[in-house]
C-alpha positions as CSV (number, residue, x, y, z in Angstrom):
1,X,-6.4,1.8,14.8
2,X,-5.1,4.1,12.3
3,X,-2.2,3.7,10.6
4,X,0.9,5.8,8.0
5,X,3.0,4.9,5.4
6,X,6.0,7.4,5.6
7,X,8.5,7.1,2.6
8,X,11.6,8.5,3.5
9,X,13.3,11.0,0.6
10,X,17.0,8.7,1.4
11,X,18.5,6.4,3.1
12,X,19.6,9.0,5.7
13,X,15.9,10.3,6.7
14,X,15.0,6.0,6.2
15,X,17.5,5.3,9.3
16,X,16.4,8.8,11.0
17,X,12.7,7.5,11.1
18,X,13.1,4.2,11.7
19,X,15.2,4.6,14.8
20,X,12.7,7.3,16.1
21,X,9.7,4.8,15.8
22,X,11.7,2.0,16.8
23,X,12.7,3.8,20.0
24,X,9.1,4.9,20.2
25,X,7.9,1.5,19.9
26,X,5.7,2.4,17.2
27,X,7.4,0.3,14.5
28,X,6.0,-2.2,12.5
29,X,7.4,-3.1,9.0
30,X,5.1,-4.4,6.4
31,X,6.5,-6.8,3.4
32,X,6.3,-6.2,-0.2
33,X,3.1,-8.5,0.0
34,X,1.6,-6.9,2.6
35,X,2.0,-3.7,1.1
36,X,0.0,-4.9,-2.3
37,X,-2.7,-6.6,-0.2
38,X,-3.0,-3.2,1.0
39,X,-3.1,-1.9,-2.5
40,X,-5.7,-4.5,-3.5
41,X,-7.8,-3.5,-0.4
42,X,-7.7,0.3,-1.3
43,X,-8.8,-1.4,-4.6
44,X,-11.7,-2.7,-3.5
45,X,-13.0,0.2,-1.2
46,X,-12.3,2.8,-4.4
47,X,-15.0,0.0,-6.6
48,X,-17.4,-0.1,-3.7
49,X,-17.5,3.9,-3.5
50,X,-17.7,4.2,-7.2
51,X,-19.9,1.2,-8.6
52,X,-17.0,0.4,-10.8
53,X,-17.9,-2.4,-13.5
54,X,-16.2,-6.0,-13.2
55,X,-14.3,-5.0,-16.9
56,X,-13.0,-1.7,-16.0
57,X,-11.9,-3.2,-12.9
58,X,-10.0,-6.4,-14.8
59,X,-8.8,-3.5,-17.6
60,X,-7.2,-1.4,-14.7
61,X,-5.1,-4.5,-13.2
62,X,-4.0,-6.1,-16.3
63,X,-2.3,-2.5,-17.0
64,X,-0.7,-2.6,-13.3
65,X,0.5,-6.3,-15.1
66,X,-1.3,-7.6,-12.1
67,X,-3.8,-10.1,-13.6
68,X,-3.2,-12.1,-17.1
69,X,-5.9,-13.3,-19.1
């Protein structure tokens, strides 16, 4: 399954898309959580692809303010 995140200009082209996917039945709303497990995920791929160390990897989400030591 593949999957988009759209993110609409306003809150004019928000309602415009939303109703269209809606009506499409394509619609699926994620939470703010599930959005930064997404994050984290994307994360984690980027580290496997690029043999990123444990410490530049701790370095990059303490400056997100996502980790405290």
């Amino acid at each position: 399954m593949k999957a988009m995140v759209i993110t609409p200009k306003n809150s004019s082209d928000y309602k415009f898309i939303h109703d269209l996917l809606k009506s499409l039945e394509y619609l699926q709303l994620l939470t703010e959580e599930e959005l930064e497990d997404l994050g984290f995920v994307k994360i984690v791929e980027i580290m496997d692809k690029t043999k990123v160390s444990k410490a530049r990897y701790s370095k990059s989400l303490n400056n997100e303010g996502r980790v405290s030591e």
